[in-house]
C-alpha positions as CSV (number, residue, x, y, z in Angstrom):
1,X,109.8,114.5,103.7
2,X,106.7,113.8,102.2
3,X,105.1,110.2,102.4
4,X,102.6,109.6,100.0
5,X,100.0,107.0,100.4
6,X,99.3,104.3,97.7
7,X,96.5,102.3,97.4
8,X,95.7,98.9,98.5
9,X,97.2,96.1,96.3
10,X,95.5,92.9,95.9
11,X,98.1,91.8,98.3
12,X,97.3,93.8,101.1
13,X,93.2,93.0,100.9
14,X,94.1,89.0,101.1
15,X,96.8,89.2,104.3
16,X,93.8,91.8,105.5
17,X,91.6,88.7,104.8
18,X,93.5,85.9,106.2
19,X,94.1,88.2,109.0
20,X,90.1,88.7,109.7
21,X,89.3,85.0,109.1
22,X,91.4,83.9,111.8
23,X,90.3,86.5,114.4
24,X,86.8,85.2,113.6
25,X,88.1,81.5,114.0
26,X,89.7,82.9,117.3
27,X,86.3,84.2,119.0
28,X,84.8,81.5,117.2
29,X,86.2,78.8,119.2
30,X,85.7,81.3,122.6
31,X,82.0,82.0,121.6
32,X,81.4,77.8,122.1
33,X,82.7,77.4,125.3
34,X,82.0,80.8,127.1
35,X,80.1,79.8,130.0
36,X,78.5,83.3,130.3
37,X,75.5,84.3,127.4
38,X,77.0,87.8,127.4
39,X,80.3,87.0,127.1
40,X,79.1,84.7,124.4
41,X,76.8,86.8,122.3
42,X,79.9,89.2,122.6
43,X,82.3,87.0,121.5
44,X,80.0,86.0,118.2
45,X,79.5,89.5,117.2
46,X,83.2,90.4,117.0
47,X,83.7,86.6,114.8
48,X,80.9,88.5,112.8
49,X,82.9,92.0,112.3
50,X,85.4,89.7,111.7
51,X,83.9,87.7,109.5
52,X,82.4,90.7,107.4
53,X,85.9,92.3,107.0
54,X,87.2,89.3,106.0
55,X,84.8,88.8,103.0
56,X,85.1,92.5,101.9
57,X,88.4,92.0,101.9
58,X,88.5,89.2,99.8
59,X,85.7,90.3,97.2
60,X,88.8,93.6,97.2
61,X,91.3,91.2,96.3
62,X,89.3,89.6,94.0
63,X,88.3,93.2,92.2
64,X,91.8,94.3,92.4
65,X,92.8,91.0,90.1
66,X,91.0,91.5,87.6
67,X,87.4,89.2,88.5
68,X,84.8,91.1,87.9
69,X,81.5,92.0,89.9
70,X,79.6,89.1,88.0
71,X,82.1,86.1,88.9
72,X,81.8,87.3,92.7
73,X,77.9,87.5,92.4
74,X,78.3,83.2,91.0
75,X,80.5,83.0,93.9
76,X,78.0,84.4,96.4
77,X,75.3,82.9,95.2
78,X,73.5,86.1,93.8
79,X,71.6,86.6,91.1
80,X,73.3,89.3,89.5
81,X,76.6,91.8,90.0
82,X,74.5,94.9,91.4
83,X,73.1,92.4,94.1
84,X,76.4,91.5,94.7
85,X,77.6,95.0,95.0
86,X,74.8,96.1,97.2
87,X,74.9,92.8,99.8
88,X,78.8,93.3,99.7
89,X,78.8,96.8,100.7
90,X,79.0,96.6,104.5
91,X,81.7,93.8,104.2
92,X,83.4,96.3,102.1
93,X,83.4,99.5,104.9
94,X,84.5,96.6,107.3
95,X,87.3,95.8,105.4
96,X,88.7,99.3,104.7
97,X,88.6,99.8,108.3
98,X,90.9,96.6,108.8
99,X,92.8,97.5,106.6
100,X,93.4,100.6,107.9
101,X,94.1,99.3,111.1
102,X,96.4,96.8,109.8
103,X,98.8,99.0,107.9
104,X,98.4,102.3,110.5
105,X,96.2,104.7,108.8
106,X,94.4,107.0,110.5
């Protein structure tokens, strides 16, 4: 038997996003009250991945709606839709790789 592999729905990208957001609100909380600087600094880099997948993911949803590159860019604050593209694109690998993690691709 053959499976073959869809791709993502808009509903996959936002639980991937919800799921993101609260692993960054998880080390988050850790990151102020780790008594050790390493532990700490660690602790705010993975909120950060976290973080970063968590906005790819939703600028995915978003895409995969129907919004379009220039309503994200407002939304972001940027001047203009390639801008958006281009600041959005390591949030965007990050995601992808949650993703993929999430539903057990390889």
């Amino acid at each position: 038997m053959t499976v073959t592999q869809q791709p993502p729905t808009p509903a996959d990208w936002w639980v991937t996003a919800d799921q993101s957001l609260t692993l960054a609100g998880r080390h988050t909380g850790a990151a102020h009250t780790a008594p050790d600087l390493l532990t700490t600094l660690s602790e705010i880099a993975e909120a950060r991945r976290a973080t970063d997948s968590a906005l790819g993911a939703a600028v995915q949803a978003l895409l995969g709606s129907g919004r379009s590159w220039d309503e994200i860019a407002i939304a972001l604050g940027l001047p203009d839709a390639e801008t958006a593209r281009r600041a959005t694109a390591p949030a965007l690998e990050g995601a992808r790789r949650a993703l993929d993690e999430r539903i057990g691709h390889p």
